[in-house]
C-alpha positions in Angstrom: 56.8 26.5 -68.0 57.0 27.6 -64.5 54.8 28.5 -61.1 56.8 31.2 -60.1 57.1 33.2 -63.6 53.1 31.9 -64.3 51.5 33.6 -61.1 53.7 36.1 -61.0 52.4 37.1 -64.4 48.9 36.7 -62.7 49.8 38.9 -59.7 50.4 41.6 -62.4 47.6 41.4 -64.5 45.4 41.9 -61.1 47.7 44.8 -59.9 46.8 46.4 -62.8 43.3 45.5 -62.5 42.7 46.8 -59.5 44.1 50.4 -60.1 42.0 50.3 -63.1 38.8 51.2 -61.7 36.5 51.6 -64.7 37.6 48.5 -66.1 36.6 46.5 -62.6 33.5 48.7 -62.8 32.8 46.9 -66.4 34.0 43.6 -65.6 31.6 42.9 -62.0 28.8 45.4 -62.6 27.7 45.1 -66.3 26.3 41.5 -66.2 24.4 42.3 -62.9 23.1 45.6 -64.0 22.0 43.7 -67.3 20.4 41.1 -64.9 18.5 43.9 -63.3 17.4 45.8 -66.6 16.0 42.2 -67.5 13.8 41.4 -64.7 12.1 44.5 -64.5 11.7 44.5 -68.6 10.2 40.9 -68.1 7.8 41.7 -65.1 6.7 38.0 -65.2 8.4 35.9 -62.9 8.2 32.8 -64.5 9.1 34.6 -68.0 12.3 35.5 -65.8 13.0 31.9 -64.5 13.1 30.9 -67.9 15.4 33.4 -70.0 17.5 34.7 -66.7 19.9 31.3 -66.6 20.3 31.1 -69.9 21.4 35.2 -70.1 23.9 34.3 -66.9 26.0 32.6 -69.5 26.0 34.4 -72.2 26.3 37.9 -70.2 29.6 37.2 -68.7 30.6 35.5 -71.8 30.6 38.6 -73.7 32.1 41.0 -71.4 35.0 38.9 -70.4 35.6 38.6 -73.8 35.2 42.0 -75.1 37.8 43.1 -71.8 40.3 40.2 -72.5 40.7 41.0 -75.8 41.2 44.5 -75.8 43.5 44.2 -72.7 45.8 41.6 -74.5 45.8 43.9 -77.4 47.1 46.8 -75.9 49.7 44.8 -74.6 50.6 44.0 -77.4 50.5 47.6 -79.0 52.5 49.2 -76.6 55.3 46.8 -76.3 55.0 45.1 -73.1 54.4 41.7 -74.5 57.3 41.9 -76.6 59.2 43.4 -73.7 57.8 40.2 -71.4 58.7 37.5 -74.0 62.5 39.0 -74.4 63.2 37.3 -71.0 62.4 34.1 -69.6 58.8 34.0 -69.6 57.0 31.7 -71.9 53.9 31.4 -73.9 52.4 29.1 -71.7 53.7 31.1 -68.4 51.9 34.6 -70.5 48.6 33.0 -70.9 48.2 30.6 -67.9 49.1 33.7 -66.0 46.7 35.8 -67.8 44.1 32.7 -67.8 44.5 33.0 -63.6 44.0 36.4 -63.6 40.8 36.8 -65.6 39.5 33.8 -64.2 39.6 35.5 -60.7 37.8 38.1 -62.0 35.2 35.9 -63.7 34.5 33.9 -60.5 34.0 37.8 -58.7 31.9 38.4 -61.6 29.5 35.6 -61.3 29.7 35.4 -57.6 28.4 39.1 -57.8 25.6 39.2 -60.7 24.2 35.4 -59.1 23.6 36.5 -55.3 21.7 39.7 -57.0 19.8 37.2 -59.4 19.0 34.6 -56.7 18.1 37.2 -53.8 17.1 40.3 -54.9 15.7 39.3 -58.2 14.2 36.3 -56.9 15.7 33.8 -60.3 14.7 30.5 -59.3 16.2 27.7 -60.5 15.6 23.6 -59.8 19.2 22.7 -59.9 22.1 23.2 -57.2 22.9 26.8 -56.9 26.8 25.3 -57.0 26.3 23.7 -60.2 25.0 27.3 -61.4 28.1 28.7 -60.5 30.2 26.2 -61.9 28.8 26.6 -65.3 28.9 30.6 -65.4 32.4 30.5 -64.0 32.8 28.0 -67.0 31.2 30.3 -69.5 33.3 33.3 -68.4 36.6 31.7 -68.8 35.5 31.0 -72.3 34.7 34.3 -73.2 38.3 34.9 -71.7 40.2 32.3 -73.8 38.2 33.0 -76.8 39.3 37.0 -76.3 43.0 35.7 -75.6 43.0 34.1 -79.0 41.2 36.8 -81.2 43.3 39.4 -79.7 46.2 37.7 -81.9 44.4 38.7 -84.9 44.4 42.6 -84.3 46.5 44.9 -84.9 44.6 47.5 -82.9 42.5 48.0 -79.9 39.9 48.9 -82.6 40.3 45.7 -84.6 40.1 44.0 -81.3 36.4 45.1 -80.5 35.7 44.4 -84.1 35.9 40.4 -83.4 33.0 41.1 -80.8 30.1 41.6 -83.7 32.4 38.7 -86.0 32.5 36.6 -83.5 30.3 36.8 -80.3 26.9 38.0 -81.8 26.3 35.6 -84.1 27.1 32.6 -81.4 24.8 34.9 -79.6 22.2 34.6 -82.2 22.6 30.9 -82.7 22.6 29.4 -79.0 19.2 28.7 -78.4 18.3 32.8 -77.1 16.0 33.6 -79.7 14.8 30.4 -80.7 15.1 27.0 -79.7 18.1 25.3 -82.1 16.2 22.2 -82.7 13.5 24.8 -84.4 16.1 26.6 -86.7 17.3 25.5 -90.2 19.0 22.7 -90.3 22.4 24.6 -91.6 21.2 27.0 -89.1 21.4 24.1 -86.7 24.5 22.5 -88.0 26.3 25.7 -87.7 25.4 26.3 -83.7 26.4 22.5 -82.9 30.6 23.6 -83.8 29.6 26.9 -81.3 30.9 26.8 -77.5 28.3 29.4 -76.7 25.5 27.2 -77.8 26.6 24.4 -75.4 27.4 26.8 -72.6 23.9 28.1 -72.9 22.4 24.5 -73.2 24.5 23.9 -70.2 23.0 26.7 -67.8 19.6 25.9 -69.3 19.8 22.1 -67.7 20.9 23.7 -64.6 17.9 25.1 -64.4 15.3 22.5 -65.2 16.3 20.1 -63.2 18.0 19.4 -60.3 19.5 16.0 -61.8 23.3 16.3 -63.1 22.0 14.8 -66.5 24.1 13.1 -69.5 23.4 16.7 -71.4 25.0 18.7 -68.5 28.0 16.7 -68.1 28.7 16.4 -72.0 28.2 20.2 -72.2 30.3 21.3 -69.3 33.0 19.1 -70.7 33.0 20.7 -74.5 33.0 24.4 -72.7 35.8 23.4 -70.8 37.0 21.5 -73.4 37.2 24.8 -75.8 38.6 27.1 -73.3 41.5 24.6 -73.2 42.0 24.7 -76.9 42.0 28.4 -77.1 44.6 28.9 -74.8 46.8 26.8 -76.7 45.8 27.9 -80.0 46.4 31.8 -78.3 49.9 30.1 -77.2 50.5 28.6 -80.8 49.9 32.2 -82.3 51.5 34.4 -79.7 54.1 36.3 -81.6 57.7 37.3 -79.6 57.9 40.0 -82.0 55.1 42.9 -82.3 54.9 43.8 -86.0 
């Protein structure tokens, strides 16, 4: 693995980035906009204290995801992984480069959709702001390693948005949004404890309620990280030098 081949890999992936305008357009401005929708749909303020943390991790989490994925894929479709991998550059140098360059755009991400939240939308929250933005930034670089790794199971830039509804709605569904996981079913229950989302969720939520860095927090923030670091090197462990 090396420094030089790993960020220059990075300086790439934002090169193309930046020339891609609709693509920065999704990537910083759907999560706020959704932030924005919300708080006017919820025209209670306290309503809005309660769901908006817990929708700061999951709306990041999904559009990283569906981005990373899709980008990785047509990589992969039109040869330049294949092209990348017939030279020096490794596995580890590919995805730690990619890994810097998405996770760049995550921290823009939440930077942007939090100062609208905290200011403009008035979100109040009873933890440090900082520790909010630890956790997003958290959650978005798991939507990225988790899009990194399902992208090795497509074949297509089609196939690649079909993992979204396989596997970001129903961690969606089962992270505590809708209803509170200690209310579901027990397999219900069981099912969301083996979920990053559920714990990145959990995670924002404690953020929120209090401004103590609790037992909950810390063991949360480490599984999220935790799983982003295994997807990356499961997305290594199934990353192909041939395209078939």
């Amino acid at each position: 693995m090396s420094l030089t081949i790993t960020l220059a890999t990075a300086g790439r992936i934002l090169a193309q980035l930046r020339h891609d305008r609709r693509t920065l357009a999704l990537l910083v401005g759907v999560p706020s906009v959704l932030m924005i929708l919300l708080r006017y749909v919820i025209d209670d303020p306290a309503s809005f204290d309660r769901l908006g943390p817990t929708l700061l991790g999951i709306f990041p989490f999904i559009v990283m995801f569906m981005v990373t994925s899709i980008t990785t894929q047509r990589e992969r479709a039109t040869g330049t992984l294949e092209r990348l991998m017939a030279g020096p550059l490794g596995r580890f140098d590919l995805l730690l480069g990619y890994a810097l360059a998405f996770g760049a755009v995550a921290a823009a991400q939440v930077a942007v959709v939090l100062a609208i939240s905290l200011t403009w939308l008035g979100l109040e929250v009873a933890g440090s702001v900082w520790l909010l933005v630890l956790v997003a930034v958290l959650d978005s670089l798991l939507g990225m390693a988790l899009g990194l790794f399902f992208s090795a199971f497509a074949r297509t830039e089609f196939q690649a948005v079909q993992f979204m509804p396989a596997v970001v709605l129903p961690q969606a569904l089962l992270c505590g949004l809708v209803v509170p996981r200690d209310a579901m079913a027990s397999w219900l229950e069981r099912l969301s404890d083996v979920m990053p989302l559920s714990y990145a969720v959990e995670a924002m939520q404690e953020v929120a309620r209090t401004g103590d860095v609790t037992g909950v927090l810390v063991r949360d923030i480490l599984i999220v990280a935790g799983c982003a670091v295994l997807a990356l090197v499961l997305g290594a462990a199934t990353l192909r030098r041939r395209t078939p």
